[in-house]
N, C-alpha and C positions, 0 to 999 in steps of 0.2 A: 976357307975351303977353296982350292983350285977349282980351276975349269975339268980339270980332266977327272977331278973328286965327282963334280956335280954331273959330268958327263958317265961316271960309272956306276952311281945312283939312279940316273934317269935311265940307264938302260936295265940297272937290276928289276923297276920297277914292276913292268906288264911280268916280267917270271915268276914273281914269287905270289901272283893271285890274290895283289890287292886289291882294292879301289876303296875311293873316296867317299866316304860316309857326310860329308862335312866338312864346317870351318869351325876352330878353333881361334881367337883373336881379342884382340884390349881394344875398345874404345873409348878415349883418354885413357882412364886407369882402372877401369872396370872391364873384367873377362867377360865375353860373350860366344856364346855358342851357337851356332846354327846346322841342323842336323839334317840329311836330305830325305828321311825315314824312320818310322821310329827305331829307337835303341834301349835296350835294357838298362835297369838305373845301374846296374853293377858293372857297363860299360864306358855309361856317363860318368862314373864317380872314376872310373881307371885312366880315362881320358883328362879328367881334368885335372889328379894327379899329374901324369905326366904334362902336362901345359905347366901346371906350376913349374915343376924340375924345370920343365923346358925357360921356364924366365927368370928363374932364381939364378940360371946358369949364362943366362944370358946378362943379366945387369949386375950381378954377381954381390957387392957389398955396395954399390952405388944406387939399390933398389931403393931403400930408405930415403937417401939424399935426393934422388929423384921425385920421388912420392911427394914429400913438402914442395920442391919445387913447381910439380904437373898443379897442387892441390893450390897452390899461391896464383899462378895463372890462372887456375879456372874459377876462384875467387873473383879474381882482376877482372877475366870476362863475365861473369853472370855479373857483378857491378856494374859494368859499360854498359848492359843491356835499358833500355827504355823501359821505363814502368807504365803503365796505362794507366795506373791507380793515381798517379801524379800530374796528369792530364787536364784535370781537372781546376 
């Protein structure tokens, strides 16, 4: 996206009487939601369709390959972690 794309977006913004309900976001590889109010389950479940689309089309056939990849690290890091249990 250009500058001038994201410059015509942010000015469509305040006209068309939106605002911000929320975040939509992965931490590692797991979707998370945080909502500023509550919201209908039939909003929740249309919102998070669209997040999907929105990452399917984002990593496009490399979602997969990534997945092993993120789940190999995070593997690697809960190993590195210290056990207390072994302290002993």
């Amino acid at each position: 996206m250009t500058d001038a794309d994201k410059a015509e977006l942010l000015a469509r913004w305040p006209g068309r009487g939106l605002r911000s309900v929320g975040i939509l976001g992965l931490v590692g590889t797991t979707p998370r939601c945080e909502f500023k109010e509550p919201i209908p389950l039939n909003v929740v479940v249309s919102l998070a369709a669209a997040f999907d689309a929105y990452l399917v089309s984002l990593f496009q056939e490399n979602f997969a390959a990534q997945l092993g990849e993120l789940e190999i690290a995070e593997l690697c890091r809960m190993w590195s972690m210290d056990d207390p249990r072994m302290d002993s």
